[in-house]
C-alpha positions, 0 to 999 in steps of 0.5 A: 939294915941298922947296924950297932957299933959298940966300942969306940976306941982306937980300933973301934973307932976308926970301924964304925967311921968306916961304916958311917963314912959309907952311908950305913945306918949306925947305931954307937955306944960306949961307957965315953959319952965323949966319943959317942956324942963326935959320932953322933955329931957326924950323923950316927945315932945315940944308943941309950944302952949296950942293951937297947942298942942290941934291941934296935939294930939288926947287927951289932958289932962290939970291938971291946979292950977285952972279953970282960 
């Protein structure tokens, strides 16, 4: 199963970690390319878009400071 994570700020972050930590296959995004590019460093995939990445995965996740 390919799993997106969108969001990866403080609480978002330590999730999709877990996730990766775990073997999952992990698909991130977020407007902080720095904060994606330490996930793809750790093994997780790069997601060109929000919306590319919802085509990709199987299950999306979004943890997003607000509903905006």
């Amino acid at each position: 199963m390919k799993v997106g994570f969108i969001g990866l700020g403080s609480a978002g972050g330590s999730l999709a970690g877990t996730l990766l930590r775990n073997g999952i296959d992990l698909t991130v995004f977020d407007l902080d390319a720095a904060l994606v590019d330490g996930f793809v460093a750790r093994g997780a995939k790069r997601g060109a878009s929000s919306a590319g990445l919802m085509r990709e995965c199987d299950v999306v996740v979004t943890c997003l400071p607000s509903p905006k």
